[in-house]
C-alpha positions as CSV (number, residue, x, y, z in Angstrom):
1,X,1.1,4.6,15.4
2,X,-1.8,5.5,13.3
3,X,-4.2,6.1,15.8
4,X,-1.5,7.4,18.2
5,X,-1.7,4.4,20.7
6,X,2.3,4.7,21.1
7,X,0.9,2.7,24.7
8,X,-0.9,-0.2,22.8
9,X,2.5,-0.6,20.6
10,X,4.7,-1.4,23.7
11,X,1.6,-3.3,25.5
12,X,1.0,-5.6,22.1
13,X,4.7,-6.4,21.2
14,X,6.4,-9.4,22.0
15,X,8.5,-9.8,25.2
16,X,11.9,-9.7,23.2
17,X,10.9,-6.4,22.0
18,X,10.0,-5.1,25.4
19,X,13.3,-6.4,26.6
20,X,15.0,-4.8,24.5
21,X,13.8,-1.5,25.4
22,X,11.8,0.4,28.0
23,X,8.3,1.5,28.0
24,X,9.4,4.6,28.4
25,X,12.1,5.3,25.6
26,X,9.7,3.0,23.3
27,X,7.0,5.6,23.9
28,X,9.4,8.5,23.6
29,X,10.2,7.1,19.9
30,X,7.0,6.7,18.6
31,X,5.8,10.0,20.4
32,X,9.1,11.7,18.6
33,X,8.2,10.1,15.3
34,X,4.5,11.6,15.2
35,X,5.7,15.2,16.6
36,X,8.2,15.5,14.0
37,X,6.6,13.5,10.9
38,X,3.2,13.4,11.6
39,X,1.2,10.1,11.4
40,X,1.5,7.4,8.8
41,X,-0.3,7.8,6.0
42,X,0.3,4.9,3.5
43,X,3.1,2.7,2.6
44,X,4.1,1.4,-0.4
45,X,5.9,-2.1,0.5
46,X,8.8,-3.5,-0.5
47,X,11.0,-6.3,0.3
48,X,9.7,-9.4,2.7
49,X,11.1,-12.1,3.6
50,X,10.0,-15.3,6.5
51,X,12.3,-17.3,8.2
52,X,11.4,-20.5,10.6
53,X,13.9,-20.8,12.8
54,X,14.5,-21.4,16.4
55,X,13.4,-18.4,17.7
56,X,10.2,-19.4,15.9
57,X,8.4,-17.7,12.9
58,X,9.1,-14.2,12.0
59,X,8.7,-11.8,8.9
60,X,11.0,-9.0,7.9
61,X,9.0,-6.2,5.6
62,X,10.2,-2.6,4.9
63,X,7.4,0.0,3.6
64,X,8.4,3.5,2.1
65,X,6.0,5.2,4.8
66,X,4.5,8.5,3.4
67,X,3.6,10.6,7.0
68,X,1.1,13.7,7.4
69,X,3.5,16.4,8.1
70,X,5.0,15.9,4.2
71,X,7.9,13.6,5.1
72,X,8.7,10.1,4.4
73,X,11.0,7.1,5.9
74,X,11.8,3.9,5.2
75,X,10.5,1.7,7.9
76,X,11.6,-1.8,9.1
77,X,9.5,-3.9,11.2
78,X,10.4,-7.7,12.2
79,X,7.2,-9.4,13.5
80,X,7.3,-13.0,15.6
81,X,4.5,-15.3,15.4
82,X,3.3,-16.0,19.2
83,X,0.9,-18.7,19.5
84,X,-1.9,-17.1,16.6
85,X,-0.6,-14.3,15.7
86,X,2.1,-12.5,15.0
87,X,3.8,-9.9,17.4
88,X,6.1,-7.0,17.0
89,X,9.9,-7.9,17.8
90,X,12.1,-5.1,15.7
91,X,11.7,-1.6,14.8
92,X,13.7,0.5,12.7
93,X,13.2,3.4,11.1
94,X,15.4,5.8,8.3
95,X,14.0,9.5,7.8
96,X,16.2,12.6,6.9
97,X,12.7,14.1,8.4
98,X,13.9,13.1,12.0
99,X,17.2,14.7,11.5
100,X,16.3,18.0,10.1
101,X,13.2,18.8,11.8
């Protein structure tokens, strides 16, 4: 989301996340999040946590995201290992910002 490559997020995730949701409202979130927060521009991290499992290997972190436009969020992200590395599966994100803006 950095560099703005709200494509390359959808294109890179794993399949569970792109059956989840469309390419279209996918891009439309991440598109919304930059319009209205800006980009990402650090995080401090918090909590993690891996679980193996049947549905394989994935890691849960949240980050307190600090984004150019002066707003900030808490951020969710749920990766999946696929094959040698890991993929995007979950996205969630908490802002005030995207409410009142």
């Amino acid at each position: 989301m950095a560099g703005g490559d709200v494509a390359g997020i959808y294109n890179e995730a794993d399949q569970r996340y792109r059956d989840a949701v469309t390419r279209d409202k996918s891009d439309a979130l991440y598109t919304s999040i930059i319009r209205k927060l800006g980009v990402p521009l650090d995080c401090k991290q918090g909590g993690s946590m891996m679980q193996v499992g049947t549905m394989g290997t994935t890691i849960r972190s949240e980050c307190e995201t600090r984004f150019s436009k002066d707003a900030t969020a808490k951020e969710t992200f749920v990766w999946v290992k696929a094959k040698d590395r890991y993929r995007l599966m979950g996205y969630n994100i908490v802002s005030n910002d995207l409410i009142t803006r």
